[in-house]
Residue frames relative to the residue before (quaternion, step in Angstrom):
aa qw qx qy qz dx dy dz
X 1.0000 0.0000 0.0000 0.0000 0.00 0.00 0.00
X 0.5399 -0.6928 0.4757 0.0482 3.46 -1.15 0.91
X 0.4293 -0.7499 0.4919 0.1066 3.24 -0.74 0.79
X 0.3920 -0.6881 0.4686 0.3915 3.64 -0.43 0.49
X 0.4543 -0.4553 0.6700 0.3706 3.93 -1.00 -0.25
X 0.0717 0.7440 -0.6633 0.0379 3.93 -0.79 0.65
X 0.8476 0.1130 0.0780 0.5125 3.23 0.83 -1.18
X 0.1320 -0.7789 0.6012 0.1202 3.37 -1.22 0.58
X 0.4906 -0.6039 0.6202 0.1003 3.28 -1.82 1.35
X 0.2585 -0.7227 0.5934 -0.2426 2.88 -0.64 2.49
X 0.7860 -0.2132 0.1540 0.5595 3.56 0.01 0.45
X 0.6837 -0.4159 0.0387 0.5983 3.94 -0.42 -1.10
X 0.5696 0.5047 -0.4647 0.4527 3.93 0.88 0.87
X 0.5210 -0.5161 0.6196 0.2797 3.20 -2.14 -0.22
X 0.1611 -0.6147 0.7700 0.0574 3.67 -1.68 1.01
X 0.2926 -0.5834 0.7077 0.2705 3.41 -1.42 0.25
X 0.3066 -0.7422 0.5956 -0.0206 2.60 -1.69 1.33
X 0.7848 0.2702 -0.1639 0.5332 3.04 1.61 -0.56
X 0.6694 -0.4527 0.3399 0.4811 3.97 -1.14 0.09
X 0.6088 0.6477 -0.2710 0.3692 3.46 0.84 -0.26
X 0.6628 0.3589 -0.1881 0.6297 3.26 1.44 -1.40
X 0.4952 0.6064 -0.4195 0.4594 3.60 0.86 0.58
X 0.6724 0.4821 -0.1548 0.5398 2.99 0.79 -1.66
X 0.5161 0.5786 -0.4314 0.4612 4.09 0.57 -0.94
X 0.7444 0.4906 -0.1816 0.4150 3.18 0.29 -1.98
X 0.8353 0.2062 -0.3153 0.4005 3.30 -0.08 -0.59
X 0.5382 0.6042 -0.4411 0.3882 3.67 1.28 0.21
X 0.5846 0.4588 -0.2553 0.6186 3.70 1.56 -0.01
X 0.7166 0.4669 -0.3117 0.4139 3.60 0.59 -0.95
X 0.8282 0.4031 -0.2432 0.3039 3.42 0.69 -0.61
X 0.4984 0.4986 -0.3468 0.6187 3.45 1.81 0.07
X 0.3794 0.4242 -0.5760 0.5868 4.11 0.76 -0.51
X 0.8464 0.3037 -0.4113 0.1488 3.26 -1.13 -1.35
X 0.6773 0.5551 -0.2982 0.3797 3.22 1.30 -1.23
X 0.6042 0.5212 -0.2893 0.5288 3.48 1.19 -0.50
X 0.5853 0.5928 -0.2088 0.5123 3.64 0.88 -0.01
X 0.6784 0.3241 -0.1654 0.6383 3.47 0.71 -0.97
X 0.6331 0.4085 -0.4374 0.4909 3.74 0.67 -0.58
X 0.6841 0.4806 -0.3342 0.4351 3.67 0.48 -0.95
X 0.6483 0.4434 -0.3329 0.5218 3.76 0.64 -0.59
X 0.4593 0.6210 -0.3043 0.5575 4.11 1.30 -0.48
X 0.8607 0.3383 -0.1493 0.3500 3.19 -0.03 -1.19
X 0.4837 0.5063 -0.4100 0.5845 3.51 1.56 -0.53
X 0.6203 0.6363 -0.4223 0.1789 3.07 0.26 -1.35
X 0.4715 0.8517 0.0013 0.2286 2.91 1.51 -1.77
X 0.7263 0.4546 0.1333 0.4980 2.33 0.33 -2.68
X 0.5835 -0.6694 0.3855 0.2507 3.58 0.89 -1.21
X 0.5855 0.6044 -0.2053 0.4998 3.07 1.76 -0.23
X 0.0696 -0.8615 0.4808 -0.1478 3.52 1.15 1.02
X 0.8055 0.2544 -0.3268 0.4239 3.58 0.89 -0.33
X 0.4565 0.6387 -0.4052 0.4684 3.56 1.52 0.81
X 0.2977 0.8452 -0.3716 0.2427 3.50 1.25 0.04
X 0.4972 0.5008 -0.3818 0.5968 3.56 1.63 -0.45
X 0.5386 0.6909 -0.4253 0.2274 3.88 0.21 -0.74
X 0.6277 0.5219 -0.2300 0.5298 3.20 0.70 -1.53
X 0.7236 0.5299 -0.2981 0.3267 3.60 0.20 -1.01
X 0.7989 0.2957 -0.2753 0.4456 3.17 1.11 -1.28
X 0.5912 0.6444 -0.3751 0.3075 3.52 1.17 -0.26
X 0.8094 0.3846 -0.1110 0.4297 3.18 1.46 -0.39
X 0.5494 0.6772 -0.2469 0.4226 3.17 2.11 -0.50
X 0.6992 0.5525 -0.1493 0.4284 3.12 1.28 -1.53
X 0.6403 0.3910 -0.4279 0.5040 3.65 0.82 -0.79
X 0.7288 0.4601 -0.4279 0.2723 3.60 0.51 -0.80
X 0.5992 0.5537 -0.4323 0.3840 3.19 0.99 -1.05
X 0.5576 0.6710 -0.2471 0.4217 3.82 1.04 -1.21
X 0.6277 0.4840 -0.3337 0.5102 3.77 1.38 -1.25
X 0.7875 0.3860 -0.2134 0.4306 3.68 0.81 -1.42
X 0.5278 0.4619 -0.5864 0.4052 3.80 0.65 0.42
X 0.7502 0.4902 -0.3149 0.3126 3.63 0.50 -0.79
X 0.4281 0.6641 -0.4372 0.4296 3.20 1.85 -0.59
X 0.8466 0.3661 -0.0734 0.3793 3.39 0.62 -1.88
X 0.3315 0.4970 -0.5248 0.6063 3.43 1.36 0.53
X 0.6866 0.5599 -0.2880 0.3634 3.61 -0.17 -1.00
X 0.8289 0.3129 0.1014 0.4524 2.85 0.60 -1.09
X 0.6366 0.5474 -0.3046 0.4498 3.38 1.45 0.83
């Protein structure tokens, strides 16, 4: 079985080529962020103002990690 084509290999990254690799992307991009700003909120909150990097990496890295393999897959 075949793989669709979602994405295309642009120099050393991935573009979507198709409505899907759109749709992927923004199904990952917009919870990271939202999960980010809440986490960076809630320190805030809490007090921990100089933990603000946390949120980012705890939430940036798996995703960014989820959407390379998508678009490897899928190229």
């Amino acid at each position: 079985m075949q793989r669709e084509k979602w994405f295309d290999k642009i120099a050393w990254g991935y573009m979507p080529c198709h409505w899907k690799g759109v749709a992927v992307m923004a199904a990952v991009i917009f919870p990271t962020a939202a999960a980010i700003f809440v986490g960076q909120t809630v320190l805030d909150y809490l007090g921990y103002r100089s933990a603000d990097w946390l949120p980012f990496f705890a939430f940036f890295v798996p995703a960014l990690l989820l959407l390379e393999r998508v678009a490897r897959r899928h190229s």
